[in-house]
N, C-alpha and C positions, 0 to 999 in steps of 0.2 A: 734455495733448494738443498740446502746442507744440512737441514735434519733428516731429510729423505738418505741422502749420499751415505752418513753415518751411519743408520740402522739397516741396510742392505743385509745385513748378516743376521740380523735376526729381526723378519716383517712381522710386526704386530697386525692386530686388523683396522688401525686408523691408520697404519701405515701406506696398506695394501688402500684404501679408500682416499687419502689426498694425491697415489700416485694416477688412480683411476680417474681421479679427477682433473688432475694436471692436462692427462692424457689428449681429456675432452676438450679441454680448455685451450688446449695446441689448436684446434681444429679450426677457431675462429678468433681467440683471442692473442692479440700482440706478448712479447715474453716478458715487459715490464709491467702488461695488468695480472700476467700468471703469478710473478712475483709478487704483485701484490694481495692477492689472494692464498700466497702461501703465509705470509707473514700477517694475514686474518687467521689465518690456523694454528700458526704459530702461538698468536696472542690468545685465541680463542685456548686451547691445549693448556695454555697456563693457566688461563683463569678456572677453567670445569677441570684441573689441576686434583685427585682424590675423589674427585665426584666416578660414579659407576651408575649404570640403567640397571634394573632388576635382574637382567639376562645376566648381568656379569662384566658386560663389555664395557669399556673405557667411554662415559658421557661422550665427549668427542667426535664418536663414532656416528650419533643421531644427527647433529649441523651438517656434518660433512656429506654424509645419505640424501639429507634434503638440499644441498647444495651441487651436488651430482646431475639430482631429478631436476633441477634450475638450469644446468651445462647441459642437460641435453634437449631442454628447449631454447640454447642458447643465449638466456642470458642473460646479461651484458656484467662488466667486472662489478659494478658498485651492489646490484643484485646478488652476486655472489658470494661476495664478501658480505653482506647481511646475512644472508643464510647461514652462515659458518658460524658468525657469533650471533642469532637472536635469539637463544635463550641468558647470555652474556649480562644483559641488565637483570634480570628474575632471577636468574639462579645463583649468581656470584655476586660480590662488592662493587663491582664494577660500575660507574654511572654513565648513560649518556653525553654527559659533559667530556668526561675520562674519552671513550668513542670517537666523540668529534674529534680530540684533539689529534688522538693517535690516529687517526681516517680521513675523515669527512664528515662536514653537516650532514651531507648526502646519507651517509652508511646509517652515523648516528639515528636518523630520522625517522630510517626504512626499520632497522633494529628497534626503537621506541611504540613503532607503529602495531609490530607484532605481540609486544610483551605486555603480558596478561596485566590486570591490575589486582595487586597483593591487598590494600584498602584504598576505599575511598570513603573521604571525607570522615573519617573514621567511622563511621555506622556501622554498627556490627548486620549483614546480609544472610538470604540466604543462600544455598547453593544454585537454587534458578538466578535469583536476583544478581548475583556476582556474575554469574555465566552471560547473562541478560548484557551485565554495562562491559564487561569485555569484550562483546561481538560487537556494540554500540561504538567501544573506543577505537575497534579495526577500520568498520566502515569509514568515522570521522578520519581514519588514516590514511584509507584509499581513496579519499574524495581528494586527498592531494596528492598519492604516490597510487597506480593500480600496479606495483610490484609487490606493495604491500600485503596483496590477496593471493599472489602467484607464491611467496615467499608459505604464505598459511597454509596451502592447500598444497604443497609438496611437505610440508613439514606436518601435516594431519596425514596425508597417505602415509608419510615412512611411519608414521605414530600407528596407524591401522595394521600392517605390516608385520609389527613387532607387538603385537598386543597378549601373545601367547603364554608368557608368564605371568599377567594380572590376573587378578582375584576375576572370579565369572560376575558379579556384582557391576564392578567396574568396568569392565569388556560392554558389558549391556549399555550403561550409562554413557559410556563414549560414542558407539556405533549410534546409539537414538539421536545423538546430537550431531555426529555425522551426515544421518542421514537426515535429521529436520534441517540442517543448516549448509554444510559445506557440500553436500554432495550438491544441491540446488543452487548456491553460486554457481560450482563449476559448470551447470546445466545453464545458468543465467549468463555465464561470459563465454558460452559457447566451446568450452571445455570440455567434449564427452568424452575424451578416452580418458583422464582423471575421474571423470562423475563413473563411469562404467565400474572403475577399481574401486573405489570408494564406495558406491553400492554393495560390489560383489564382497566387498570385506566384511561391511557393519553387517551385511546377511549374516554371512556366517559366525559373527563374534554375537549377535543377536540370538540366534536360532542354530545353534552348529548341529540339533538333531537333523532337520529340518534338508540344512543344507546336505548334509551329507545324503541322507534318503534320496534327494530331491538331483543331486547328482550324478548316486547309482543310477536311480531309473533311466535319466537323460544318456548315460552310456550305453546299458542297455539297448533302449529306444534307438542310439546312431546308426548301428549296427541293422538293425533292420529297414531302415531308412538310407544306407548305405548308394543304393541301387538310384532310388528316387533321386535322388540329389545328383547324381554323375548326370543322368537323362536328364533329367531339365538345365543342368549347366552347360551340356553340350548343345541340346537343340535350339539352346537361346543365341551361344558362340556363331551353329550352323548358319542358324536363319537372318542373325544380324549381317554375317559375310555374304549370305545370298543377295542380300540388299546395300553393298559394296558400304557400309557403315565400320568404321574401322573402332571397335570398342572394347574393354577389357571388362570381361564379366569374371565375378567372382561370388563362392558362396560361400554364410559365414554362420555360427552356428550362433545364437542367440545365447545372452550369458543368463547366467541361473537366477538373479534376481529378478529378472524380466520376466524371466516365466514364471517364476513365482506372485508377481503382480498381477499377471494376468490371471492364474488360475483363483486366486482370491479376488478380481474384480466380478468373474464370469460365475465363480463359484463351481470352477470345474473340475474333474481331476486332471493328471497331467495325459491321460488316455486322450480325453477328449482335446486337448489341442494340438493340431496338426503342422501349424506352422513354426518349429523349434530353429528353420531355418528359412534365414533372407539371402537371395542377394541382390548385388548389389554390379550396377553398371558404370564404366566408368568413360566419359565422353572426352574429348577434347573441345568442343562450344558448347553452348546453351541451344544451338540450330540441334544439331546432331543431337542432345537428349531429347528431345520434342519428336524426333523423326525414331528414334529408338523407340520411344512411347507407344508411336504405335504399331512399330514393329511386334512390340509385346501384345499390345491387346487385337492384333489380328492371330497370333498364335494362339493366345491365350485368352478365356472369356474376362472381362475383368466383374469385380462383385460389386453394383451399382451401391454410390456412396462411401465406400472405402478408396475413392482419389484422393490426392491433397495434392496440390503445386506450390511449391515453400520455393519454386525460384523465382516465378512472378511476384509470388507475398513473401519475402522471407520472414522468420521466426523473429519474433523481438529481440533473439542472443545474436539474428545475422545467418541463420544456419537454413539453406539453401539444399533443396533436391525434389525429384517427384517422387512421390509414394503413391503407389498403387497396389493393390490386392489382387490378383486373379485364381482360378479354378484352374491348378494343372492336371496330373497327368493323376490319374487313379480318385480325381472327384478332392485331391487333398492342396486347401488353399495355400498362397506363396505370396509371401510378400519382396516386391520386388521396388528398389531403391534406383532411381538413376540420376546423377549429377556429371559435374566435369569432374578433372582432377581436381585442379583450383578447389570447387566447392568442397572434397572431400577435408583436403588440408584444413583449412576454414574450419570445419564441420569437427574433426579430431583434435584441431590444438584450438581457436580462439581466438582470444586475446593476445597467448602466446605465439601465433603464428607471423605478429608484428616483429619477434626477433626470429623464429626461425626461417620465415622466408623473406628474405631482403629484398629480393627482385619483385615481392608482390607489394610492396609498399601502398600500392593506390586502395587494393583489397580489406589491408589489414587496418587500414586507416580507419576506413568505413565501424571497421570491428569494434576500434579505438573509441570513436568518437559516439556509435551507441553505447558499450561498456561504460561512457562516462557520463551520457545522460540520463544514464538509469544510476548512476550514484549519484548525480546530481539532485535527481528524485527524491532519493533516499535521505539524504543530506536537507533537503528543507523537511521530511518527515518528521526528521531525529528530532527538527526545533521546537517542532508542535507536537510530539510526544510528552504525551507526562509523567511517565517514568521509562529505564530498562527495558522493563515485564512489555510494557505497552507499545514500544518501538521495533520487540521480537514479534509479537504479534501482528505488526502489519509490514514487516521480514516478512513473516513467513506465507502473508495472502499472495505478495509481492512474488514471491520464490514459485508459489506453482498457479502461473496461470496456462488455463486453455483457451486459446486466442481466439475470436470473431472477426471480422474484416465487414467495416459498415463504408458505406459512402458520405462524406459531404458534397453537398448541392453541385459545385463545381468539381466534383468526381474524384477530389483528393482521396486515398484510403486511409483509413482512422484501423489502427490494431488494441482492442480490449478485450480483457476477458471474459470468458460466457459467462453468462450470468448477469454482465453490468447492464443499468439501465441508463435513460437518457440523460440523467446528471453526471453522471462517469463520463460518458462521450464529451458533455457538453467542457468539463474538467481537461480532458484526455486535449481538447482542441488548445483551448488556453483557458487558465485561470479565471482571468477577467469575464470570457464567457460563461463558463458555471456560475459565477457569483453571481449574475444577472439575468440568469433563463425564467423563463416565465412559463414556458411551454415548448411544445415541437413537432414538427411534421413527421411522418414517416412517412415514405412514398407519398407525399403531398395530403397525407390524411392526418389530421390532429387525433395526438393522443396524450394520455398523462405522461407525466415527467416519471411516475416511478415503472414504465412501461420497460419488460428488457427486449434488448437487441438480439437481434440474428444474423446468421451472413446473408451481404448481398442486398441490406436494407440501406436505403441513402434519406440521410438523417437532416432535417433541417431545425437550427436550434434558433427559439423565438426570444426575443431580449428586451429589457425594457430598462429604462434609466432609474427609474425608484424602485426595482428589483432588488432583493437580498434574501442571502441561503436561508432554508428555513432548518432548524432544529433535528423537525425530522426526517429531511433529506438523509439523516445518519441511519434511521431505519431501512431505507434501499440502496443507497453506495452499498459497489463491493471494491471499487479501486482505494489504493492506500494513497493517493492522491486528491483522489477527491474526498476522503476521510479527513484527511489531515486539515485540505486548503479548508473546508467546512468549519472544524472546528476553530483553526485560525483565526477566522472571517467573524465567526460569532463572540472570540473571546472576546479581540478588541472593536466587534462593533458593540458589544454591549456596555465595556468601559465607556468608550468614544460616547455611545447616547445617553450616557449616566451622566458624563458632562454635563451635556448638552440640556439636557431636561433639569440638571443641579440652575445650571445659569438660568434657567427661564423661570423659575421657582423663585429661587436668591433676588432676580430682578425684580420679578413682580410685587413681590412681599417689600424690596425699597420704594420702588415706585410710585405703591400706594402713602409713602412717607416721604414722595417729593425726593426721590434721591435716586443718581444712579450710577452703580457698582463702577462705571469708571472714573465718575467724581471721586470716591472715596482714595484717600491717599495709601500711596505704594506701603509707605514705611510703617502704617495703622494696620492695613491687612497682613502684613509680613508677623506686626508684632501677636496679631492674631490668632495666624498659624503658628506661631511659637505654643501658645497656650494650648493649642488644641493640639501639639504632638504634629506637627502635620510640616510636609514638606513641602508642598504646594498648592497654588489654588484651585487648581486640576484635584487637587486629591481631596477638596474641601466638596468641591462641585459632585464631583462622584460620589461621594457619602450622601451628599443630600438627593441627589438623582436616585439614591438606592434606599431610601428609605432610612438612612439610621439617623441622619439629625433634619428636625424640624426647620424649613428656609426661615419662619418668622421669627424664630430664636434665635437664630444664627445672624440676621438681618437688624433684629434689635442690639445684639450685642454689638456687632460693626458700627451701630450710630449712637449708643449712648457714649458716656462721658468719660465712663470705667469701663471699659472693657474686659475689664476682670470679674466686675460683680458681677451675679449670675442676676437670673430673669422672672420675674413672678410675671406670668401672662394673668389677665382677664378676660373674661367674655367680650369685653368691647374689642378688644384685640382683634380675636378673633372674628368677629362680625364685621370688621370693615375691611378684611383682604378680598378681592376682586378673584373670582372663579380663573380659574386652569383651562386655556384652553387648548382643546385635546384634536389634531390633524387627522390621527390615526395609519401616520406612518413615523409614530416615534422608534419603534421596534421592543426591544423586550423591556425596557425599563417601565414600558405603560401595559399593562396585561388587561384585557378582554374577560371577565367573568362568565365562567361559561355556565354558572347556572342561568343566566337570565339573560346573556349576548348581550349586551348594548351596540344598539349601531347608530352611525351618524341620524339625529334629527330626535331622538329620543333626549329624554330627560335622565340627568345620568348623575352619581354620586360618584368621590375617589376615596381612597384610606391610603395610607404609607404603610407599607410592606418590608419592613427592615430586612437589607439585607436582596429586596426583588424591587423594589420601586412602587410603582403606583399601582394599584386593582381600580378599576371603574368598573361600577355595577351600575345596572339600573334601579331610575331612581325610586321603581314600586315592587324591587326584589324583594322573595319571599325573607331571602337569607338576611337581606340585613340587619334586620332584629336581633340575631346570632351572630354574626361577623360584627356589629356594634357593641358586645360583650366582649368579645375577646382584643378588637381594636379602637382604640380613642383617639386616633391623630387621621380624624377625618378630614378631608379636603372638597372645596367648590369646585366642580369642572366643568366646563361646556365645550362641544363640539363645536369644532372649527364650522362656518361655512362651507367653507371649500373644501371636506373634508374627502379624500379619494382613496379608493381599492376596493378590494373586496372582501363583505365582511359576514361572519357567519350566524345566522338566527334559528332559531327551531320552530316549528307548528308541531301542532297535535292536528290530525287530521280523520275526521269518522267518514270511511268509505263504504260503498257495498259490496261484499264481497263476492265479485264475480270476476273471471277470467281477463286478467289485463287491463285490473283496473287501475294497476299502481302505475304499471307500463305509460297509461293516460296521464297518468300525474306527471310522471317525471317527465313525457314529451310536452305537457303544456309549460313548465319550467322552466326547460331547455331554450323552447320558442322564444320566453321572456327573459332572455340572455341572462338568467342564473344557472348556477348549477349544482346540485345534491350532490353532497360533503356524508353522507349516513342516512339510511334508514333503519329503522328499528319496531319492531309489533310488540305494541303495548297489551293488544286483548285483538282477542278472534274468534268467530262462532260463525256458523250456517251462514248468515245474514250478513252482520255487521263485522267490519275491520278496524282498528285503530293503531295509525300509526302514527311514532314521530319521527320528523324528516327535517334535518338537517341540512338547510342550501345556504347560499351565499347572496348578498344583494347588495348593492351599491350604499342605499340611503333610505329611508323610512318611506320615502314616496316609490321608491322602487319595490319596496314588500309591501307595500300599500297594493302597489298595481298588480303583482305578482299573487295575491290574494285572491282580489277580486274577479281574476281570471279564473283561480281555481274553483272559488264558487260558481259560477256560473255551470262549471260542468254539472250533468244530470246524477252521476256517480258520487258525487257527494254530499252529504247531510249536514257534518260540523265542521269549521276549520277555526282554529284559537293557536292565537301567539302562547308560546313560552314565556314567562317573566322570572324564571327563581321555583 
């Protein structure tokens, strides 16, 4: 405390700010961790030593601000001493390393965690992309330390705060990213009284005509509104004491961003909205707010469908109260707030509320332990993101959801956001479930997977063992979870059956040559993949699963004598490898030609697809004439036997065109446990209709039967398969 003692006689203003701080820091911390954090300021001071903020003021001054706004939510020392020096590594010589020693791992960690990154990997960026991997590099910091994110967001408000001397350019460009990114943490960890500043700032560093206009008015407006507000704060006080309810009502004026969001959602001006004030009731149990409740809406009418109960459901941040709307006094609505104290605390500080209330330990846990499975979330995102750019982006779906509340079967609640459909839920439950969904009930009704949920729906998700995500599951996800696990799921099951379909090829092609790939010795294949660049036999398999080297050249090179000399194939070569045969659950490395469908029982040709794996067409495709020009590493395939799922064909169909005739089609369809995948009108007149209808069938005898059903009806004239 001896630099403080010395300049008594002449207080600078970093003076005046580590005494203010010390102050705080009396309040809860012991005098050896005060000390310790004086001698963070100490160090800090030297190091941003001739450094000055544009205002003029001594650097210094910004750690200590944001370390202040730390001490008065309590804390704790090693938090605070981060705060002091984390701009310490970015703006000075100083390393991490240097940190540890003088501190702590601890301090070091927290400090590393904040600081921007100056390059990476030397690639020259740009200014999204840089911004992109340094919000990437925080998250990866909070998924081990959540001080890390309290340490940003005091340190982004004093930056808000102080933004008055930047260029207007700059002022724009921060608030945008305030408000795309930090204000919605702090909404996400249940931070509102930060997210509230932090809104009301980037407004005005945004918009300062705006705000100012939009201010005046609202003073204006109080004033006339003066009357209204005492009368409904009283009669709510009276009526709640007439009903021996012991509660503290209070009324709070709504801040100017807010109403500014509303009047650009409603598209109103600020005349037509009448609620510029809430309040707000405050209970002592969750009994007593329920019995308040309707203390309100017998005074009060309430406006049907503007309820919400966030203490039965709380919010995904933890943030607990009943919101309700009613019609008070002069026809002008009110929105009125009622939780305990407990919820409010909770509700204003967060995540922070684990240091500033001690005594609620059990509460703040709860806060704790959502807080970190939503970074948890995050954190397998970042792995399956493929860049920055693309990790902010399902940030930021992440950052503003509005919630739904669905049921599973045994009456668990499931919290996603509107809009998501039954593959998000089925994600939301666990992983292993989306991968595997096949289908699902709604209220015991089957409907499609990319169907979206509502509240109050109870969701039953159908599963199946040879289930796997499909592609375009990515066109209806809206959760960054199920985005993510999807893409996961696809990258490495496509590797994995590039494999798989490499060995069955490589095999086949020895076998016809009396030979098999396990006979072949270790140290022959090893010297193998020498030649071929190649690090494994895995990565040998996958090329050939993908189409870029032929299994029979590859196969003859393993068994001649040189393995170096390359290969002159012949036609006899060729003519004596034994046909592919095809399950039709290999997944993407075998693709389905969709000009001519081939389904199991048809006669069916394959080509290599450098690069995609195998195409099978059919074997009386128009195309292949054309597809035999541009590819010459044709392949024999045959359908498995046993070949299972479901697969999709086309008819052309000549119907008469009269009322509900197609209706007829697709219920005779249905009957024959297929189902239509598309329709389309090829030609149409008075009389005649022609459409093509796109369903699903098992096996050739299944569209066989599925056919002859539809002939039979009176309403039709021609039905012919599709071939190319």
């Amino acid at each position: 405390m001896s630099i403080i003692a010395d300049t008594l006689d002449s207080i600078r203003p970093e003076d005046e700010l580590i005494l203010k701080l010390c102050n705080t820091l009396s309040g809860y911390l012991d005098q050896a961790q005060i000390n310790d954090c004086v001698r963070a300021y100490e160090f800090g001071a030297d190091a941003h030593s001739g450094q000055f903020r544009k205002s003029g003021e001594a650097y210094i001054c910004h750690p200590v601000s944001v370390a202040i706004s730390l001490a008065e939510m309590r804390m704790d020392a090693s938090g605070i001493m981060a705060a002091i020096l984390h701009d310490v590594i970015e703006d000075t010589p100083v390393s991490k390393k240097e940190l540890a020693a003088q501190f702590s791992a601890e301090v070091a960690d927290l400090v590393d965690g904040v600081t921007k990154l100056t390059k990476i990997d030397g690639k020259s960026q740009t200014r999204a992309e840089a911004q992109a991997e340094n919000v990437r590099k925080m998250f990866l910091a909070m998924g081990k330390d959540l001080r890390v994110i309290l340490v940003k967001l005091a340190d982004r408000l004093h930056n808000m705060q102080t933004l008055g001397v930047m260029p207007a350019e700059k002022k724009r460009r921060i608030a945008r990213e305030t408000l795309d990114i930090y204000a919605p943490i702090a909404n996400r960890l249940g931070m509102n009284k930060i997210r509230h500043k932090l809104e009301e700032l980037s407004f005005q560093a945004m918009y300062p005509l705006r705000y100012a206009v939009l201010t005046n008015a609202i003073k204006k407006a109080r004033g006339n509104r003066s009357k209204i507000i005492d009368t409904i704060e009283s009669t709510i006080k009276n009526r709640l004491e007439q009903t021996t309810l012991h509660c503290e009502v209070s009324g709070r004026e709504k801040n100017v961003y807010s109403i500014y969001k509303k009047m650009l959602q409603k598209k109103v001006a600020l005349s037509s909205i009448f609620d510029l004030y809430a309040f707000r009731i405050f209970c002592d149990n969750v009994d007593t707010c329920y019995r308040a409740l309707g203390v309100v809406h017998n005074l009060y009418k309430p406006i049907p469908g503007r309820f919400k109960d966030y203490i039965a459901l709380p919010k995904a941040n933890g943030y607990q109260s009943i919101h309700t709307i009613v019609i008070g006094p002069f026809g002008v609505p009110i929105e009125i707030q009622i939780r305990t104290h407990e919820m409010h605390r909770m509700a204003e500080s967060g995540i922070a509320a684990h240091w500033l209330y001690k005594s609620d330990d059990d509460k703040s846990e709860k806060f704790q332990a959502r807080a970190n499975e939503w970074l948890r979330d995050l954190l397998e995102i970042q792995k399956t993101a493929g860049d920055s750019l693309e990790f902010i982006d399902n940030l930021k779906v992440d950052l503003f959801p509005q919630e739904v509340f669905v049921f599973t079967p045994k009456g668990s609640i499931i919290k996603i956001p509107r809009g998501a459909t039954i593959i998000d839920f089925a994600y939301a439950v666990h992983t292993d479930i989306g991968n595997a969904c096949v289908s699902a009930r709604i209220d015991k009704q089957l409907v499609p997977l990319q169907t979206k949920l509502e509240n109050g729906m109870t969701v039953e998700i159908i599963t199946a063992s040879w289930a796997r995500p499909n592609a375009l599951w990515l066109n209806y996800v809206t959760t960054v979870k199920a985005r993510s696990s999807i893409r996961n799921h696809l990258k490495h099951f496509k590797q994995q059956e590039a494999i798989n379909l490499g060995r069955r090829l490589l095999e086949k092609e020895l076998q016809s040559m009396h030979i098999h790939l396990e006979k072949i010795e270790e140290t022959r294949i090893l010297a193998f993949l020498k030649i071929m660049s190649m690090l494994s036999l895995d990565e040998l398999l996958e090329d050939i699963g993908l189409g870029n080297k032929m299994p029979f050249l590859i196969a003859k090179r393993l068994t001649q004598v040189d393995i170096n000399a390359n290969i002159k194939l012949d036609q006899t070569d060729k003519a004596q490898q034994s046909p592919l045969i095809i399950k039709g659950t290999e997944g993407m490395v075998i693709t389905l030609a969709k000009c001519c469908r081939p389904i199991p029982g048809d006669l069916i040709i394959g080509y290599f697809n450098p690069g995609k794996g195998i195409v099978v067409h059919h074997h009386e495709c128009r195309n292949r004439s054309i597809v035999s020009k541009k590819h010459t590493n044709w392949l024999d395939v045959e359908w498995c036997k046993d070949a299972i799922g479901d697969f999709a064909t086309e008819l052309r169909i000549e119907i008469l065109n009269q009322r509900g005739a197609l209706a007829t089609i697709a219920s005779t369809i249905s009957n024959m446990d297929s189902n239509i995948e598309n329709v389309t009108v090829v030609d149409q007149d008075d009389r005649v209709c022609v459409d093509l209808i796109t369903l699903t069938v098992k096996d050739r005898v299944h569209l066989a039967k599925v056919i002859r059903r539809i002939k039979d009806l009176p309403i039709v004239l021609k039905i012919t398969r599709v071939k190319g």
